[in-house]
N, C-alpha and C positions, 0 to 999 in steps of 0.2 A: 243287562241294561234295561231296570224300567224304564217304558215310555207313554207318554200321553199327548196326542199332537204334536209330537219335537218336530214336524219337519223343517223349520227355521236352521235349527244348527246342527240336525240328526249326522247329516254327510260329512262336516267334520268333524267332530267327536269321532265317529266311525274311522275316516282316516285318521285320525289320529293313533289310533287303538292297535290297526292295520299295521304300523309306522313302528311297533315297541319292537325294541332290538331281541327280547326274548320273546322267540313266536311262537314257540308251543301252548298254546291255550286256546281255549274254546270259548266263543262270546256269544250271550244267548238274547236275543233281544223279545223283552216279553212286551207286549204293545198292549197296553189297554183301552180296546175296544176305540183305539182315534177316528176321528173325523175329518182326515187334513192328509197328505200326503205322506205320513208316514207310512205305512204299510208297502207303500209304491218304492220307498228310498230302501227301506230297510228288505224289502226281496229282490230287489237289483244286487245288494251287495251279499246275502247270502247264496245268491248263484252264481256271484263271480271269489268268493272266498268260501273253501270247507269248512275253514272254523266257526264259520258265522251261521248261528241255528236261528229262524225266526218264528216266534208261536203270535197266535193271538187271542186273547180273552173274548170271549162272548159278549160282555157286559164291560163295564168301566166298575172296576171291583176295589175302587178308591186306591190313592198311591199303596199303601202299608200294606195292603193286600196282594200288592203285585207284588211290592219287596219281597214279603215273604215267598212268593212262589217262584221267583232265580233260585231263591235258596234252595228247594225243592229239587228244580231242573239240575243246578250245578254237579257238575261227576269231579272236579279235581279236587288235586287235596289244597289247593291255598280257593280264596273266595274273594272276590271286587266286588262292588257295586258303583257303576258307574254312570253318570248322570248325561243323557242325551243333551245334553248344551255345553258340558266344559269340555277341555282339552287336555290328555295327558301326553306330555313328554315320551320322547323314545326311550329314554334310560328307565319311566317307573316303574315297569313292572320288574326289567332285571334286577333294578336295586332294593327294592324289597323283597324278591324274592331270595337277594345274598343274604338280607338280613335274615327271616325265617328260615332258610336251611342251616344256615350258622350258630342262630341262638334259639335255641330248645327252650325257651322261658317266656319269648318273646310271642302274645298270641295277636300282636295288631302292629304292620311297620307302613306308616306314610310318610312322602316329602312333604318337602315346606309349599306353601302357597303361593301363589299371587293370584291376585282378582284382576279381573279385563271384565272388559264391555261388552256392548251388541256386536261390537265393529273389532274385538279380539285384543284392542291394547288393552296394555296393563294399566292397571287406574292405584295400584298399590300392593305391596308385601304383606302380608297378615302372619302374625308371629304367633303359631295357635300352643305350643307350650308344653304341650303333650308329653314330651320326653321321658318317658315314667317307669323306670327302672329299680325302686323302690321293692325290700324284700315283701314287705308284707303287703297282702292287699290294703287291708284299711287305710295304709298310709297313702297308696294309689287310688284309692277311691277319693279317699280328701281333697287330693292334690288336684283332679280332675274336675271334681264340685267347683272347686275354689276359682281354676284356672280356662272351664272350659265356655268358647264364646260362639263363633259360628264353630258348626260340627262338620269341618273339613274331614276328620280323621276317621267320618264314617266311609270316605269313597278309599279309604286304604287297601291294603293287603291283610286277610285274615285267614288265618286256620279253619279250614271249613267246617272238620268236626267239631271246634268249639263251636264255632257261630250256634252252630245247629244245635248242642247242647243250653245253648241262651233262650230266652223266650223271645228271638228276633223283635220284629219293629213293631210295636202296636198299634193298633188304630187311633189315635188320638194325639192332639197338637202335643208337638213338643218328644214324641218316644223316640226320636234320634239321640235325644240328651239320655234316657233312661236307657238305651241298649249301649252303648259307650261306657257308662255307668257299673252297669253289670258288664260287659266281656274285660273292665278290666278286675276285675274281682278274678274272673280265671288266669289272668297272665298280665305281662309287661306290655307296655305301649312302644314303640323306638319309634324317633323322626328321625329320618333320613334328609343328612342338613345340606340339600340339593334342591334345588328349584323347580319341579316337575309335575305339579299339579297345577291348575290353571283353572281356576271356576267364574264359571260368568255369570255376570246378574246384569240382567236387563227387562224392561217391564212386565214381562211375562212369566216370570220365575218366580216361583213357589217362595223362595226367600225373600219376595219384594212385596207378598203379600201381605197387608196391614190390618187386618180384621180377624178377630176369634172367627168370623163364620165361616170367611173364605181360606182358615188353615184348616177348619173340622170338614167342610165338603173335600177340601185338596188330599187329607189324611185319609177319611172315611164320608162318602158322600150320606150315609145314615144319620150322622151325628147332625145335620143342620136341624137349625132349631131349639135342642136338649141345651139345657142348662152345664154349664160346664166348668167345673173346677180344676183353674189350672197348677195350683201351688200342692192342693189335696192330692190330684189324683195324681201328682208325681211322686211324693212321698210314699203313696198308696203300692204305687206300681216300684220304686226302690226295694221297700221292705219285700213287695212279694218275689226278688229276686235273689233275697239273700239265702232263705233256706235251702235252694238247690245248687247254692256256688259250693264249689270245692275247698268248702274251709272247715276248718277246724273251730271247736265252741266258741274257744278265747277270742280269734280272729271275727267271727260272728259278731260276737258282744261287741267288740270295737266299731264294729261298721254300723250295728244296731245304735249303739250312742252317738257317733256320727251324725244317724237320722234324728233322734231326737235332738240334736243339738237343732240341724237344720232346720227342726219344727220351732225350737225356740228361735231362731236367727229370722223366723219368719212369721212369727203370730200375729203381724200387723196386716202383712197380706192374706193370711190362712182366712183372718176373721173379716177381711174386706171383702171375701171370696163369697163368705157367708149372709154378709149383708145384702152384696148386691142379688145373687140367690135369689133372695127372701124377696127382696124389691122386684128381682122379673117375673118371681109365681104369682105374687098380688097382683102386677100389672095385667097378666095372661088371664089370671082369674077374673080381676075385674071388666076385660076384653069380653071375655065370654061371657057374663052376664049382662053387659050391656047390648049382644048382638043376639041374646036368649029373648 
């Protein structure tokens, strides 16, 4: 569980987690550098539970940074990431973990959704589509471009040695879509068509954030500022995933044309990416010369 200031809904997410019918697991809560009660919630409940490890960052080392370091901490063989504000169900972990020890092919199994509020009702179903069983990757790569909206399917159940063979989450808006992207190029996605994830948005949530600047501080706090291509640099970061996936030439070439497709499906944005670019370095330059 990364965390950054969760103390609002930290306690129960936590019971919640507490609450899964299959208890053997370890939940490691990495806390980045908060300012707010977390720290307080989250060693109350590692001295009253063994499974519960709490560390903390030194620094606020931007969300993706922390992501990547549960990865790091985790010892078992399946992997969560879990979000200090939602709630999962008592059945999600045993039900995904029937699926992964059942199917050998399968390297990512999450339930179905439902969104709730500050105040924990349900505000609506979200039908994320995922289902992706498909032999070839290429075909499951499409099919996830095509169909994927919010990235529920990143707080699922995962193979940890694949994860860790992925280039996990990068710094920058948007590498949730791009690690989804890639881990399924190694394996099948399964939805488990049970209702047991529960994600909340309320004003404080990362996904209610409406500005490039305040998802590039939330990602990585270095990035405010820098000019930022968001259509490019996903493309950029796709392609640089394909040559260490476990595939064969042919399956390559497919996924490879995929992206060019995707560059053609998008050269209105690629080249609007490019203009405004151009417009904010003239702006910053002509800034600094008039304060020269």
């Amino acid at each position: 569980m990364p965390v950054y200031n969760g103390e609002r809904y930290l306690a129960a997410a936590l019971e919640s987690l507490r609450a899964q019918t299959y208890e053997d697991f370890e939940l490691i809560i990495s806390d980045n550098a908060s300012i707010d009660r977390t720290a307080e919630i989250a060693r109350s409940y590692a001295a009253q539970d063994r499974r519960i490890r709490y560390v903390r960052n030194a620094k606020n080392l931007g969300a993706a940074a922390n992501f990547r370091h549960t990865v790091q901490l985790a010892s078992g063989e399946y992997f969560r990431w879990a979000a200090a504000d939602d709630i999962s169900a008592p059945e999600f972990l045993a039900r995904c973990i029937e699926v992964l020890d059942r199917e050998s092919e399968v390297v990512l199994a999450y339930p179905k959704t439902r969104f709730i509020d500050e105040h924990g009702r349900v505000t609506s179903d979200y039908d994320d589509r995922l289902h992706l069983l498909q032999q070839r990757a290429s075909d499951r790569f499409r099919a996830l471009i095509d169909r994927l909206g919010h990235c529920n399917a990143m707080y699922g159940l995962m193979r940890t040695d694949v994860v860790r063979r992925t280039r996990l989450l990068g710094s920058y808006f948007g590498a949730d879509i791009v690690l989804l992207a890639e881990l399924v190029l190694y394996g099948a996605f399964w939805e488990v068509p049970e209702f047991l994830f529960y994600r909340r948005f309320h004003e404080a949530a990362h996904s209610r954030m409406t500005t490039i600047d305040q998802w590039k501080a939330f990602w990585n706090p270095e990035d405010r500022g820098r000019i930022y291509f968001y259509a490019w640099r996903h493309l950029w970061e796709h392609a640089r995933s394909l040559p260490r996936a476990p595939l064969d030439a042919a399956e390559k070439l497919r996924v490879a044309t995929l992206l060019v497709r995707m560059a053609l499906w998008r050269r209105r944005r690629l080249s609007q990416e490019i203009t405004d670019a151009a417009r904010q370095l003239v702006g910053e330059v002509s800034r600094q010369a008039a304060g020269s």
